[in-house]
Legacy VTK file of the C-alpha trace (Angstrom):
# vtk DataFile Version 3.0
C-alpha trace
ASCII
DATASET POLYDATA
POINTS 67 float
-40.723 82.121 -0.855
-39.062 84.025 2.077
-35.833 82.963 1.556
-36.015 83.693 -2.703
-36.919 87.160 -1.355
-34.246 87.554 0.808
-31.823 86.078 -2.162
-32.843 88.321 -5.069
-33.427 91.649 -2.742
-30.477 94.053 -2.977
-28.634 94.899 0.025
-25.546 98.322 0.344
-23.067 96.834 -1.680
-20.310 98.009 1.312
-21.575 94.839 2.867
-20.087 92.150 0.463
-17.319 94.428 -0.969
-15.689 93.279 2.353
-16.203 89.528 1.773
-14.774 87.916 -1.010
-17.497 84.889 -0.340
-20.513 87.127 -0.545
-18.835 88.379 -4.256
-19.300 85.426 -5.959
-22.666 85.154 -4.210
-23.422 88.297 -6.087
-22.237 87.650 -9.121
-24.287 83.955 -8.482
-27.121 86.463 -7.996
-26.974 88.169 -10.870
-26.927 85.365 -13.183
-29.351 83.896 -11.595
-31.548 87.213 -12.219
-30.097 87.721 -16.114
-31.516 83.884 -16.497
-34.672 84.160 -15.429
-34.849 87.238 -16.830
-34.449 85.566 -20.229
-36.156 82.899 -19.895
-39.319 85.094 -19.402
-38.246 86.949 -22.789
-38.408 83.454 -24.725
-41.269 82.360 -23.153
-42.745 85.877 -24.311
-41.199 85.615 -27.913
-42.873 81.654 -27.772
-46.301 82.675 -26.526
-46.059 80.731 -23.338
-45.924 83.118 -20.990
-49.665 82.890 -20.048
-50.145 79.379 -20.334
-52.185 78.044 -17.281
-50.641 75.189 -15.058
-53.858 72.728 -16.971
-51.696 73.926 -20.287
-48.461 73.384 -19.193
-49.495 69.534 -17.747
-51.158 69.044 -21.039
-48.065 70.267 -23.341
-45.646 67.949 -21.455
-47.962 65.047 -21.352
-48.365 65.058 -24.861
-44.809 65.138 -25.166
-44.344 62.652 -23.348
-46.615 60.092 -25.028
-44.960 61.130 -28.493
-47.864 63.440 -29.939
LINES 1 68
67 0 1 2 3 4 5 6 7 8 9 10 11 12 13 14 15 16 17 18 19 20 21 22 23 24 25 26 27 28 29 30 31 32 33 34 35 36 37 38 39 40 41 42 43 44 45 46 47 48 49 50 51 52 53 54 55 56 57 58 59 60 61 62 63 64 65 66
């Protein structure tokens, strides 16, 4: 959990502007961020959002047996 933390907390830009590697990072970041982000807004639009983990076990193992 540390290290998702570390990934998705923002840090003085000055610091990558330098470094062409830590750029792309950035712009890995913010994907990353604009999917999840989304993915939440579906969920929300589905009425998923606040299925339990029981639900969520249940949904996929009735998918998987084909009901």
């Amino acid at each position: 959990m540390f290290c998702i933390r570390i990934f998705f907390s923002s840090a003085p830009s000055a610091i990558y502007d330098a470094n062409p590697g830590w750029k792309a990072f950035m712009e890995l970041r913010r994907q990353a961020l604009h999917n999840m982000q989304q993915l939440s807004a579906d969920a929300e639009k589905a009425g998923s959002a606040g299925m339990t983990l029981d639900e969520i076990n249940a949904e996929i193992a009735a998918a998987r047996s084909g009901k």
